[in-house]
mmCIF file of the N, C-alpha and C atoms, coordinates in Angstrom:
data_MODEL
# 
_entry.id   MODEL 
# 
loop_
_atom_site.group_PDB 
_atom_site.id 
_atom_site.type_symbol 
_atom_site.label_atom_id 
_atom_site.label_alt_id 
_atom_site.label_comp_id 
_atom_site.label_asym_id 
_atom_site.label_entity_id 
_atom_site.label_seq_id 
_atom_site.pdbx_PDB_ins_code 
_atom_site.Cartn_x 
_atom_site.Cartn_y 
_atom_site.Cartn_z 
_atom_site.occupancy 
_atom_site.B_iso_or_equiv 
_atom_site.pdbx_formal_charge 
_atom_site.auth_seq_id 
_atom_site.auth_comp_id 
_atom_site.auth_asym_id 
_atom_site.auth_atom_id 
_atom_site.pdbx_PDB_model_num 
ATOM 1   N N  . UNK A 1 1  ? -4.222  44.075 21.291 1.00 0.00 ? 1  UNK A N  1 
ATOM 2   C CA . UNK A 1 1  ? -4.145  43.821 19.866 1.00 0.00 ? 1  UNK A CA 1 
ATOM 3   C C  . UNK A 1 1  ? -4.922  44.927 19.150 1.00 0.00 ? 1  UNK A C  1 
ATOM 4   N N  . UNK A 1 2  ? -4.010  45.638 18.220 1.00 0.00 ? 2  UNK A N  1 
ATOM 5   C CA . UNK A 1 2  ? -4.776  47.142 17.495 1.00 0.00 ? 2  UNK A CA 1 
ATOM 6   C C  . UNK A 1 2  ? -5.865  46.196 16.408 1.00 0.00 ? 2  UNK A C  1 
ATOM 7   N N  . UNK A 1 3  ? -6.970  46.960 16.327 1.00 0.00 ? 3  UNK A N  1 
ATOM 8   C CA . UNK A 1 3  ? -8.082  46.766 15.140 1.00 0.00 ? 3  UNK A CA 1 
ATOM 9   C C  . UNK A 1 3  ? -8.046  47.899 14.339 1.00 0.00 ? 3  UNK A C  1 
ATOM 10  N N  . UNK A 1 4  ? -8.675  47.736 13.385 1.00 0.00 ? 4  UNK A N  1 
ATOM 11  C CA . UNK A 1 4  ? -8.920  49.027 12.394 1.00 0.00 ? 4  UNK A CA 1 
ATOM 12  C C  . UNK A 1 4  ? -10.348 48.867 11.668 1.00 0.00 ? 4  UNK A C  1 
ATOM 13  N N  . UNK A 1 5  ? -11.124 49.009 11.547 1.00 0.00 ? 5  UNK A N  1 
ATOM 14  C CA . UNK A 1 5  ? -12.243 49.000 10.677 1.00 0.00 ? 5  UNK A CA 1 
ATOM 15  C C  . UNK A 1 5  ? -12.455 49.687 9.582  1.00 0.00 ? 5  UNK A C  1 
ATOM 16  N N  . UNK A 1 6  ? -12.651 49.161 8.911  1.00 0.00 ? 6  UNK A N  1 
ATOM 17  C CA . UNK A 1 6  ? -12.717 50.268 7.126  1.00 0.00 ? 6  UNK A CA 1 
ATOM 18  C C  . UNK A 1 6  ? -13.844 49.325 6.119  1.00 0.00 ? 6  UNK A C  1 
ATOM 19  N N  . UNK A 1 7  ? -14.391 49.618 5.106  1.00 0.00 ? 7  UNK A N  1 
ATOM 20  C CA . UNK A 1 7  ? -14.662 48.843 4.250  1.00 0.00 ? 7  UNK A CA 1 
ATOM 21  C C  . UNK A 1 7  ? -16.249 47.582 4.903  1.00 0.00 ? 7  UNK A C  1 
ATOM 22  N N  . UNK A 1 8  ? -16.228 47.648 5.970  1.00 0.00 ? 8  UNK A N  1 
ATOM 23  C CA . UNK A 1 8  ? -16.839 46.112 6.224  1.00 0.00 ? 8  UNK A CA 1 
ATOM 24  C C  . UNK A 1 8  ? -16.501 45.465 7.140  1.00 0.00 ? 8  UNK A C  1 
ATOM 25  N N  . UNK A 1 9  ? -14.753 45.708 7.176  1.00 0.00 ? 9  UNK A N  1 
ATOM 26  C CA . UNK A 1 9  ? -14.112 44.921 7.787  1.00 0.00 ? 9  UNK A CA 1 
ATOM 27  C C  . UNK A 1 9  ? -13.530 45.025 8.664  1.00 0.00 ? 9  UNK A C  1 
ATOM 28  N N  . UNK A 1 10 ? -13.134 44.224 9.539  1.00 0.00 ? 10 UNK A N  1 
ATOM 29  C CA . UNK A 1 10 ? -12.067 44.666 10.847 1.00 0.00 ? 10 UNK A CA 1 
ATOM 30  C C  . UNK A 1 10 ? -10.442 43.831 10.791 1.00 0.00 ? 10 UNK A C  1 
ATOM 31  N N  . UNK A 1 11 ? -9.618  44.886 10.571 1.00 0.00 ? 11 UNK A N  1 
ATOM 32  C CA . UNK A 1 11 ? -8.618  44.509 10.236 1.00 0.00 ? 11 UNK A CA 1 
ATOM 33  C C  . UNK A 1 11 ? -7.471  44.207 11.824 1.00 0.00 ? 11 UNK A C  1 
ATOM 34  N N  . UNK A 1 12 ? -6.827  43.309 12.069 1.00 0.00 ? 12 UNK A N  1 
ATOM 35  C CA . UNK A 1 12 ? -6.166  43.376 13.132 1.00 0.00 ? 12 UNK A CA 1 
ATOM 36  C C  . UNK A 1 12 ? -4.970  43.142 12.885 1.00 0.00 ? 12 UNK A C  1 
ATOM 37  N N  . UNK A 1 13 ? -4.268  42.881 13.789 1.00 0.00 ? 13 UNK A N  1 
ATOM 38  C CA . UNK A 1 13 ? -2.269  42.541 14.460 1.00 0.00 ? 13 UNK A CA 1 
ATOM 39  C C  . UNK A 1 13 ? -2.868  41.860 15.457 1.00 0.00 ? 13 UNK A C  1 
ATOM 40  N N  . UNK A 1 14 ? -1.620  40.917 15.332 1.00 0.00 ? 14 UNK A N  1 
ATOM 41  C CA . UNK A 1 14 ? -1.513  39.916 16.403 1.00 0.00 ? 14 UNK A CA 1 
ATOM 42  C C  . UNK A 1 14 ? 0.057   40.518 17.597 1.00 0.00 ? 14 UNK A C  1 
ATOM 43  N N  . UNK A 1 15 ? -0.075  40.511 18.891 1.00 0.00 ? 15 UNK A N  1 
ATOM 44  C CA . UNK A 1 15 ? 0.272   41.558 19.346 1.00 0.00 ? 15 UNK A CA 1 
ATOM 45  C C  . UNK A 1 15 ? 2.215   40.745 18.793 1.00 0.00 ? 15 UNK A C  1 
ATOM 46  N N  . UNK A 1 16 ? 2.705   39.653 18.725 1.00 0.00 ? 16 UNK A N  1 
ATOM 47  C CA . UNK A 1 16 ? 3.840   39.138 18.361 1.00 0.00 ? 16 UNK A CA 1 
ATOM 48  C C  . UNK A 1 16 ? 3.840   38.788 16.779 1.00 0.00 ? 16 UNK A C  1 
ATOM 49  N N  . UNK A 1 17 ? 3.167   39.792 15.641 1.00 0.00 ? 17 UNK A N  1 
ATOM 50  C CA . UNK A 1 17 ? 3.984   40.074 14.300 1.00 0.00 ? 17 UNK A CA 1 
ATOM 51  C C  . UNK A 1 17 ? 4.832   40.126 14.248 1.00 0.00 ? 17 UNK A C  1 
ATOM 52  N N  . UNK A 1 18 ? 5.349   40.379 12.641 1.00 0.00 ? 18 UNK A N  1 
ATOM 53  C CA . UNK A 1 18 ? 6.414   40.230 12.588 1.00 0.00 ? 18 UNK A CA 1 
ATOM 54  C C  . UNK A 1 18 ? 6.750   41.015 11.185 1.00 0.00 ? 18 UNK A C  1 
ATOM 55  N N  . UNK A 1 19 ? 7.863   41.571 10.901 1.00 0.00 ? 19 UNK A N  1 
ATOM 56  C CA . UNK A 1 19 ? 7.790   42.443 9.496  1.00 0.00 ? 19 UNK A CA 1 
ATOM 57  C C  . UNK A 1 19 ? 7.520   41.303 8.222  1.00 0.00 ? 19 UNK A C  1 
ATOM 58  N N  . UNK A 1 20 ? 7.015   41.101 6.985  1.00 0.00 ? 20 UNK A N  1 
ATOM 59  C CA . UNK A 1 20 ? 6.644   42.402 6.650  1.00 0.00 ? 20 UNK A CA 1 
ATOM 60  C C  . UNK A 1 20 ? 5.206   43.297 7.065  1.00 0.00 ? 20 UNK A C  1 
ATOM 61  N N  . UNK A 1 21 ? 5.236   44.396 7.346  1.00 0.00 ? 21 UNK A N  1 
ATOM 62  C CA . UNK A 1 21 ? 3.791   44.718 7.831  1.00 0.00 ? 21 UNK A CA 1 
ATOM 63  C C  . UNK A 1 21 ? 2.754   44.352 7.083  1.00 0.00 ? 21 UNK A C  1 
ATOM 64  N N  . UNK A 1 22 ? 1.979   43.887 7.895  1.00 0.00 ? 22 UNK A N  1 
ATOM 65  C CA . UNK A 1 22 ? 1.049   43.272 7.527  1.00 0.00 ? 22 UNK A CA 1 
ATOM 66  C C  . UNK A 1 22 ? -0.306  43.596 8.255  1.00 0.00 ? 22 UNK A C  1 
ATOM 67  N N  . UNK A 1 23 ? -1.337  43.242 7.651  1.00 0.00 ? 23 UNK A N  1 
ATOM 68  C CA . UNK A 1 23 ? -2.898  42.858 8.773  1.00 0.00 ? 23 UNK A CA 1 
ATOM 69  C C  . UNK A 1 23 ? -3.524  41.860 8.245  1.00 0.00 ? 23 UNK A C  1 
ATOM 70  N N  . UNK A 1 24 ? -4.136  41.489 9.303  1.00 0.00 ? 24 UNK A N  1 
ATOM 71  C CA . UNK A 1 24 ? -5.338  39.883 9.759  1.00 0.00 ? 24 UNK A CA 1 
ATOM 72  C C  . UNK A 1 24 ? -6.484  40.207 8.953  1.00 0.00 ? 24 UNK A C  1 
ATOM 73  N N  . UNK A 1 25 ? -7.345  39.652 8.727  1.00 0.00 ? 25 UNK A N  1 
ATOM 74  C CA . UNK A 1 25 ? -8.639  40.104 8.463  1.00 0.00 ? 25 UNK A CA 1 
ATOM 75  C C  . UNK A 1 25 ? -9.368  38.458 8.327  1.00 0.00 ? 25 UNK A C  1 
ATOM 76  N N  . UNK A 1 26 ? -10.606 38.707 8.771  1.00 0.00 ? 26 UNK A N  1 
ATOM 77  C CA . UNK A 1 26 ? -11.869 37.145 9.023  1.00 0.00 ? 26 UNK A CA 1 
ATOM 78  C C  . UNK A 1 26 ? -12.814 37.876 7.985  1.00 0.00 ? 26 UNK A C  1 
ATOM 79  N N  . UNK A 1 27 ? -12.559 36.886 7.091  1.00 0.00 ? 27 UNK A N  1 
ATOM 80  C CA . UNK A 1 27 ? -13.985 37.348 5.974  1.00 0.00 ? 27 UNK A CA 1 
ATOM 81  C C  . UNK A 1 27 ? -14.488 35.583 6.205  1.00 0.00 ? 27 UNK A C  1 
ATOM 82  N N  . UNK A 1 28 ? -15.885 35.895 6.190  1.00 0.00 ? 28 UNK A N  1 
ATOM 83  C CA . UNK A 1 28 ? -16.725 34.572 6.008  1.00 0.00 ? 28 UNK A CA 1 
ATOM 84  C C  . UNK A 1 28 ? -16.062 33.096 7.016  1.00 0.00 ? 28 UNK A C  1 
ATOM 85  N N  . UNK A 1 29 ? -15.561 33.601 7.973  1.00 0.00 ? 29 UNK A N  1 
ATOM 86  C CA . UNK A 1 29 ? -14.764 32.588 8.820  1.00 0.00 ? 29 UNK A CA 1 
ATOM 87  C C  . UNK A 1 29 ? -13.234 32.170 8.385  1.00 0.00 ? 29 UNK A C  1 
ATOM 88  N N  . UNK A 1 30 ? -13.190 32.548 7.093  1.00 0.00 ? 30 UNK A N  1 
ATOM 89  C CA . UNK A 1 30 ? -11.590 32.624 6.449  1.00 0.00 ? 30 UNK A CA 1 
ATOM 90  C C  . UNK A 1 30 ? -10.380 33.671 7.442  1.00 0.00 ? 30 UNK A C  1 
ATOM 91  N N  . UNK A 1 31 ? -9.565  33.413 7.561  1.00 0.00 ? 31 UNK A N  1 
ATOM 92  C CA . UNK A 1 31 ? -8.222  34.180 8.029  1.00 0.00 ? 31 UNK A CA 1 
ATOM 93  C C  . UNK A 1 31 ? -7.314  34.177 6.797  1.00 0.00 ? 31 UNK A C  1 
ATOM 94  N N  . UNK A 1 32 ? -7.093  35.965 6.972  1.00 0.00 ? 32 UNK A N  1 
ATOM 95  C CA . UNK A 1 32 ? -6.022  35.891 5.169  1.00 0.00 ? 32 UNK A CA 1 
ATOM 96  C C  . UNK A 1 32 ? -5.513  37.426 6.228  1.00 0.00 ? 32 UNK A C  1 
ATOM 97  N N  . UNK A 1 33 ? -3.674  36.695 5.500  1.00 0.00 ? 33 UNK A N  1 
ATOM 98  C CA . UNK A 1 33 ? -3.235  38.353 5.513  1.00 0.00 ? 33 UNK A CA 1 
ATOM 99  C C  . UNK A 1 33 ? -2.831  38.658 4.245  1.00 0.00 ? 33 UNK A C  1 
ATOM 100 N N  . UNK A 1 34 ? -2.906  40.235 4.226  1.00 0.00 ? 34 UNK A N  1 
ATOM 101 C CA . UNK A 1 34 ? -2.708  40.762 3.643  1.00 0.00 ? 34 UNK A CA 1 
ATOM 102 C C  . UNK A 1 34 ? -1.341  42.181 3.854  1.00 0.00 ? 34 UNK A C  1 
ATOM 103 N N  . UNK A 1 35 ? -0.785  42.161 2.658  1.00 0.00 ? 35 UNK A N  1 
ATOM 104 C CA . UNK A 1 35 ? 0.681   42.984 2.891  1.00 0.00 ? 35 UNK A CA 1 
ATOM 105 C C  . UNK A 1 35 ? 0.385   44.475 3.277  1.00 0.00 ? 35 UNK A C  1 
ATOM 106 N N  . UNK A 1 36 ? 0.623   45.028 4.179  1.00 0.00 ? 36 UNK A N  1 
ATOM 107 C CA . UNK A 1 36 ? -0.083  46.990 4.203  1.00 0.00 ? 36 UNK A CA 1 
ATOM 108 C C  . UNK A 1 36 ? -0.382  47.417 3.357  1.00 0.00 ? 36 UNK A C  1 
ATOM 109 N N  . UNK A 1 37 ? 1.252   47.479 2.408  1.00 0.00 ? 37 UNK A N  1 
ATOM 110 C CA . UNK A 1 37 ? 1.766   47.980 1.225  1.00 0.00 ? 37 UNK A CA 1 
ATOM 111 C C  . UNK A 1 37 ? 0.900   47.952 0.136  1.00 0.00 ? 37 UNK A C  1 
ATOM 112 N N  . UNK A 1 38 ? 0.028   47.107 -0.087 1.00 0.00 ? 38 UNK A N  1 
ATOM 113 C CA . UNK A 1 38 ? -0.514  47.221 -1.585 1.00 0.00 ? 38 UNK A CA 1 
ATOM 114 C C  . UNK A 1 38 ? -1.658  46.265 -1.558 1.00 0.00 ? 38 UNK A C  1 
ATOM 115 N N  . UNK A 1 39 ? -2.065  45.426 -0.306 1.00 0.00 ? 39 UNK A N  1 
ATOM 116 C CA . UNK A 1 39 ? -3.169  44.811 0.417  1.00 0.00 ? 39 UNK A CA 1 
ATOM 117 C C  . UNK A 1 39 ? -2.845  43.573 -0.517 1.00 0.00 ? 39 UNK A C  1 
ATOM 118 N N  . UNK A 1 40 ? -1.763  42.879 -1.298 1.00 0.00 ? 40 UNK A N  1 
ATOM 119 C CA . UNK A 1 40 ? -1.552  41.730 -1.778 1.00 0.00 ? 40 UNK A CA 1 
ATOM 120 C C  . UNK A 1 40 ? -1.744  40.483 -0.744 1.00 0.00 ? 40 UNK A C  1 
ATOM 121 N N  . UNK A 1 41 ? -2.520  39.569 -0.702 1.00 0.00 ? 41 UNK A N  1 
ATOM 122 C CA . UNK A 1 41 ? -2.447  38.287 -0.047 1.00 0.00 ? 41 UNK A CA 1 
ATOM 123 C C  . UNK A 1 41 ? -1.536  37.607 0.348  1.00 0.00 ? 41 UNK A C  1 
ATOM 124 N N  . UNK A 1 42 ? -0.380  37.461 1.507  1.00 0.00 ? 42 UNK A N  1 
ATOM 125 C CA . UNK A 1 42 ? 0.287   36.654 1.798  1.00 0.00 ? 42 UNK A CA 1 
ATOM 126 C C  . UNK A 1 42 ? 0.351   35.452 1.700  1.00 0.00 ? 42 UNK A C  1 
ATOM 127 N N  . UNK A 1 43 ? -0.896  34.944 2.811  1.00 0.00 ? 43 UNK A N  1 
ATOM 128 C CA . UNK A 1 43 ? -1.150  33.656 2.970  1.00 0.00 ? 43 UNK A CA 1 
ATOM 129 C C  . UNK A 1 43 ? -2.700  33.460 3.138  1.00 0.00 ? 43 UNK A C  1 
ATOM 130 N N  . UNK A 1 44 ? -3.579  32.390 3.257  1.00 0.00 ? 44 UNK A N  1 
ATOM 131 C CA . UNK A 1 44 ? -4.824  32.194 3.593  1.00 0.00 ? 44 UNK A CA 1 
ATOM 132 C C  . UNK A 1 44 ? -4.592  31.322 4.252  1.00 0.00 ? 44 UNK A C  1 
ATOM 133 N N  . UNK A 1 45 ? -5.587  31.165 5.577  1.00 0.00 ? 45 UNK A N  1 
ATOM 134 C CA . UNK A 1 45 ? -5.609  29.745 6.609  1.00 0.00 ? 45 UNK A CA 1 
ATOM 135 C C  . UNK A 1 45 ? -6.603  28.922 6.098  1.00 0.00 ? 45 UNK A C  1 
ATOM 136 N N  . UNK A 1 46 ? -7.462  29.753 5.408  1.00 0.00 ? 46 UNK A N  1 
ATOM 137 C CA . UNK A 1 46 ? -8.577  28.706 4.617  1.00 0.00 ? 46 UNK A CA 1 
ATOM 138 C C  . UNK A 1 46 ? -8.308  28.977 3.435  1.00 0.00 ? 46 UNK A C  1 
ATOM 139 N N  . UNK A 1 47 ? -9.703  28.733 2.639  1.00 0.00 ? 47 UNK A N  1 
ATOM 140 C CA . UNK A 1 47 ? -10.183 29.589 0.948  1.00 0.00 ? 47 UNK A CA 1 
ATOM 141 C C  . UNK A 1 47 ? -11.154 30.214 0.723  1.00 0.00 ? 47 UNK A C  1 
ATOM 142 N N  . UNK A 1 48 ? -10.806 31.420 1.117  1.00 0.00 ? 48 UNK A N  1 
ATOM 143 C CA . UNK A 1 48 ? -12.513 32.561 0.549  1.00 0.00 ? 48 UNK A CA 1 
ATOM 144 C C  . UNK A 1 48 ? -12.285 32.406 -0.613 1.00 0.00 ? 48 UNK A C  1 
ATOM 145 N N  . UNK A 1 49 ? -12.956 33.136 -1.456 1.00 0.00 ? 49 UNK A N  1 
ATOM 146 C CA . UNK A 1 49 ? -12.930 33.047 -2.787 1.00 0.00 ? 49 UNK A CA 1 
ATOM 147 C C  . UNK A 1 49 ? -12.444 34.288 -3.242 1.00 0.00 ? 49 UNK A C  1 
ATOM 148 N N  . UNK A 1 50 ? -11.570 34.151 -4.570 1.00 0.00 ? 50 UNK A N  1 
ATOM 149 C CA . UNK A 1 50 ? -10.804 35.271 -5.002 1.00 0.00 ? 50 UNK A CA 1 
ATOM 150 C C  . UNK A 1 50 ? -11.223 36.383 -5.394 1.00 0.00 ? 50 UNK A C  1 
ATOM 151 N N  . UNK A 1 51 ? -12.571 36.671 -5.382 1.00 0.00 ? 51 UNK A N  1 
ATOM 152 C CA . UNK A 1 51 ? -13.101 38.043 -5.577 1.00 0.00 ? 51 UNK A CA 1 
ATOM 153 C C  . UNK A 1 51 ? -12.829 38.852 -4.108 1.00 0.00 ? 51 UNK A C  1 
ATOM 154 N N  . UNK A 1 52 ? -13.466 37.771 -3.018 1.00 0.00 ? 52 UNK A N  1 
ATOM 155 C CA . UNK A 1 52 ? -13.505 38.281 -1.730 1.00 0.00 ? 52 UNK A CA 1 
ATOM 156 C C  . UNK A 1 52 ? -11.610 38.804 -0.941 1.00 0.00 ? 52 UNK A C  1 
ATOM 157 N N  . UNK A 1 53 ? -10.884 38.073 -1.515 1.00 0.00 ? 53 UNK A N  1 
ATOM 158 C CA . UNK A 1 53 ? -9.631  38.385 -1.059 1.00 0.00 ? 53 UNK A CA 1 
ATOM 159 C C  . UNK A 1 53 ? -9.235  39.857 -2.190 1.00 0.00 ? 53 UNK A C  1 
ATOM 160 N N  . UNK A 1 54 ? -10.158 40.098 -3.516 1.00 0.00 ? 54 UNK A N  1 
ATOM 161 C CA . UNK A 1 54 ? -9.765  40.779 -3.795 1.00 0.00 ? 54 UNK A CA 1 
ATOM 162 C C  . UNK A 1 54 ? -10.081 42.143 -3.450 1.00 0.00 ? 54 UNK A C  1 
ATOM 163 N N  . UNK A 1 55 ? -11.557 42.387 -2.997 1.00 0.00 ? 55 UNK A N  1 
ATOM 164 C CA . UNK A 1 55 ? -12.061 43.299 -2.342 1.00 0.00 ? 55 UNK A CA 1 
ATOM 165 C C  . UNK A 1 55 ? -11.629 43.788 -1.005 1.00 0.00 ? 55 UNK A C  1 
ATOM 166 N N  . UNK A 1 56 ? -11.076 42.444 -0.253 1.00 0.00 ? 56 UNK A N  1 
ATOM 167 C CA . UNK A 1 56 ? -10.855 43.125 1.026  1.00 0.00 ? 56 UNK A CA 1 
ATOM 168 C C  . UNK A 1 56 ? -9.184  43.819 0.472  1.00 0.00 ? 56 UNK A C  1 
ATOM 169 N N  . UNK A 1 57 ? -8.030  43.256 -0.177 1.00 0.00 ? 57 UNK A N  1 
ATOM 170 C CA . UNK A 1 57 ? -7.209  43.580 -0.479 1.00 0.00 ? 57 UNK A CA 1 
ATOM 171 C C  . UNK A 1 57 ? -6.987  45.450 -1.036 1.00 0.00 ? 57 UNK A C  1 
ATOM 172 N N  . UNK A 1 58 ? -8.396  45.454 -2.084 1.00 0.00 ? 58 UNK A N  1 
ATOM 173 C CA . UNK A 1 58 ? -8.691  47.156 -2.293 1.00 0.00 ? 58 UNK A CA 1 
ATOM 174 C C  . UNK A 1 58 ? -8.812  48.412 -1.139 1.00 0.00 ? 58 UNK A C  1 
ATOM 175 N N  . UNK A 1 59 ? -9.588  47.238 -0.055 1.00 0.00 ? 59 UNK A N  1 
ATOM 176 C CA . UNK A 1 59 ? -9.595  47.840 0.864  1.00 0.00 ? 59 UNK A CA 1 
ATOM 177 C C  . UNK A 1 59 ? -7.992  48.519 1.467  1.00 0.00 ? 59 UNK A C  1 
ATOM 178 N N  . UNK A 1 60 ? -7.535  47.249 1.715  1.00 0.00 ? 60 UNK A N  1 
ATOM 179 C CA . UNK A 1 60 ? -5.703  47.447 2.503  1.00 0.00 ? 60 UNK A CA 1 
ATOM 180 C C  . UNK A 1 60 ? -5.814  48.691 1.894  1.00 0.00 ? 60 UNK A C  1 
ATOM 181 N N  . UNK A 1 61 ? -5.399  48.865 0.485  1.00 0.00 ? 61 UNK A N  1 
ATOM 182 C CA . UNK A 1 61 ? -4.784  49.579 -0.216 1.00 0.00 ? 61 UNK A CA 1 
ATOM 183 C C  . UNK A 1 61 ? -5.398  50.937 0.184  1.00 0.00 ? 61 UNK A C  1 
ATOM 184 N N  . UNK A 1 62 ? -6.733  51.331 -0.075 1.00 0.00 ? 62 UNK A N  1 
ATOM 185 C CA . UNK A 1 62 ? -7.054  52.582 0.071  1.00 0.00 ? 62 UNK A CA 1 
ATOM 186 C C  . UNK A 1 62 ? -6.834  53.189 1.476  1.00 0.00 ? 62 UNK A C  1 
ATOM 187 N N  . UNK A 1 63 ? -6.553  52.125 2.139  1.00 0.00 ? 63 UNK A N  1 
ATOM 188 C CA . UNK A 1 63 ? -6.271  52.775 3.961  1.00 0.00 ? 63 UNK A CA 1 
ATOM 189 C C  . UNK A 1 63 ? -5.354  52.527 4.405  1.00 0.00 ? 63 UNK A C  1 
ATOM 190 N N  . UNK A 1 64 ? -3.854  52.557 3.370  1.00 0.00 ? 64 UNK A N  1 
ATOM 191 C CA . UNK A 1 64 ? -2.495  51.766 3.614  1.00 0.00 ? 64 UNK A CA 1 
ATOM 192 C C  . UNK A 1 64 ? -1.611  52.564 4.946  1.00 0.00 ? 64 UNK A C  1 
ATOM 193 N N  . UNK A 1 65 ? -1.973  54.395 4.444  1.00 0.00 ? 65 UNK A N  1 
ATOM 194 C CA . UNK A 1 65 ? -1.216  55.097 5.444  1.00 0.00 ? 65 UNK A CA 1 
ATOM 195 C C  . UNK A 1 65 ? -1.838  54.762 6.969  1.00 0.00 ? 65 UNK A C  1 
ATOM 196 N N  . UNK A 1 66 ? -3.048  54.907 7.149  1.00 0.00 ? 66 UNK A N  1 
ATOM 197 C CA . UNK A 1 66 ? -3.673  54.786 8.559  1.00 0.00 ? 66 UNK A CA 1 
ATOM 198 C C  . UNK A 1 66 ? -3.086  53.244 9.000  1.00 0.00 ? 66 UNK A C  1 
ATOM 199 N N  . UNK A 1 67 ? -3.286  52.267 8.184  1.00 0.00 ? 67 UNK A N  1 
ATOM 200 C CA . UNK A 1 67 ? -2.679  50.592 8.739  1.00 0.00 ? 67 UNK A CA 1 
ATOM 201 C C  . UNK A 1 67 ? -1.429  51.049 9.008  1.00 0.00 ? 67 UNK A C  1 
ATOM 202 N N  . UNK A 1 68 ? -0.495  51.830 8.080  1.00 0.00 ? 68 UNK A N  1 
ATOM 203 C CA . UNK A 1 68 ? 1.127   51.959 8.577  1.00 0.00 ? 68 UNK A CA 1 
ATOM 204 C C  . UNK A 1 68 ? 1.237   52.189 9.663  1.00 0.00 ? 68 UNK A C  1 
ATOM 205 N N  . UNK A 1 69 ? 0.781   53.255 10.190 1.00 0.00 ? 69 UNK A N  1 
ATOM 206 C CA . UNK A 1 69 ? 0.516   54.013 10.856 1.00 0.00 ? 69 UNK A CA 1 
ATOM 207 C C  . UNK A 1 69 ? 0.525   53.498 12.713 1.00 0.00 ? 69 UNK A C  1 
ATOM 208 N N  . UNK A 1 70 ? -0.890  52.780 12.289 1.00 0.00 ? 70 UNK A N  1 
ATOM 209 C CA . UNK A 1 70 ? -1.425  51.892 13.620 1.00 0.00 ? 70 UNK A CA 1 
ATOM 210 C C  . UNK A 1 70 ? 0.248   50.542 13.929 1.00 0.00 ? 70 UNK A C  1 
ATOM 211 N N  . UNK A 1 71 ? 0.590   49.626 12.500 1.00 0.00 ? 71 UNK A N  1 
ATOM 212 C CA . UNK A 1 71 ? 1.718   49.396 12.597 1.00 0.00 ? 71 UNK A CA 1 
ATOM 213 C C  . UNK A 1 71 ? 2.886   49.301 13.016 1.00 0.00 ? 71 UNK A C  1 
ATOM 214 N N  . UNK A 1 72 ? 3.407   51.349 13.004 1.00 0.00 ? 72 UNK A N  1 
ATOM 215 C CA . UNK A 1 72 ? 4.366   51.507 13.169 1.00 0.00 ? 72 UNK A CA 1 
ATOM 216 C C  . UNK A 1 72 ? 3.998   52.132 14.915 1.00 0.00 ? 72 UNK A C  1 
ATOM 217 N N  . UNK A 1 73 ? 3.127   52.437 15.179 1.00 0.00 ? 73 UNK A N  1 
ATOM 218 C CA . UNK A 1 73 ? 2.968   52.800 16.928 1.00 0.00 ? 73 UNK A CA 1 
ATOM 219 C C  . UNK A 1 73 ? 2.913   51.374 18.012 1.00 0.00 ? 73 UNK A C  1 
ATOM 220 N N  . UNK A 1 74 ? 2.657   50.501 17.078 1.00 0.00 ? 74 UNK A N  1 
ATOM 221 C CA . UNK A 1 74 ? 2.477   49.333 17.731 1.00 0.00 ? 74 UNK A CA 1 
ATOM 222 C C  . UNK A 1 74 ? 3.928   48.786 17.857 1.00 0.00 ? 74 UNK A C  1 
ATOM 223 N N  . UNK A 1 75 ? 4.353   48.595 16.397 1.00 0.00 ? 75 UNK A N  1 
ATOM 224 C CA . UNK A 1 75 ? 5.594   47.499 16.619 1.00 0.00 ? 75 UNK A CA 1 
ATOM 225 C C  . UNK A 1 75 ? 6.785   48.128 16.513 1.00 0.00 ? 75 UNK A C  1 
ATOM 226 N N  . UNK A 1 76 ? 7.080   49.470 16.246 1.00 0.00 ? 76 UNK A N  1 
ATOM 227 C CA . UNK A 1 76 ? 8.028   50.248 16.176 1.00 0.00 ? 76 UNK A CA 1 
ATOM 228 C C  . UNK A 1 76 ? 8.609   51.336 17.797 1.00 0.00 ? 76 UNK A C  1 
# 
């Protein structure tokens, strides 16, 4: 399963994803993905709070090519 670290955080894939690309991320015991593309929130398994989904989301964004990237070697 690829990781990525940026920001704070450690971003992962689960090795059976699925499009749209996406990554994992555990803030504060929360599970949220977020879209590559523009680090928008898919879904949450819990509720961090919306600052925190919004920060890690800035994150996606500023490191969208490297997530594609890891992404497209993985599932492509």
């Amino acid at each position: 399963m690829p990781s990525f670290r940026a920001g704070g955080y450690r971003f992962f894939f689960y090795s059976n994803d699925h499009d749209p690309p996406h990554v994992h991320v555990v803030i504060d015991g929360y599970e949220i993905r977020l879209l590559i593309q523009d680090g928008t929130p898919l879904e949450s398994y819990s509720n961090p709070s919306g600052s925190k989904i919004r920060k890690v989301g800035e994150v996606v964004a500023a490191y969208r090519e490297e997530l594609q990237e890891l992404w497209d070697e993985w599932f492509r």
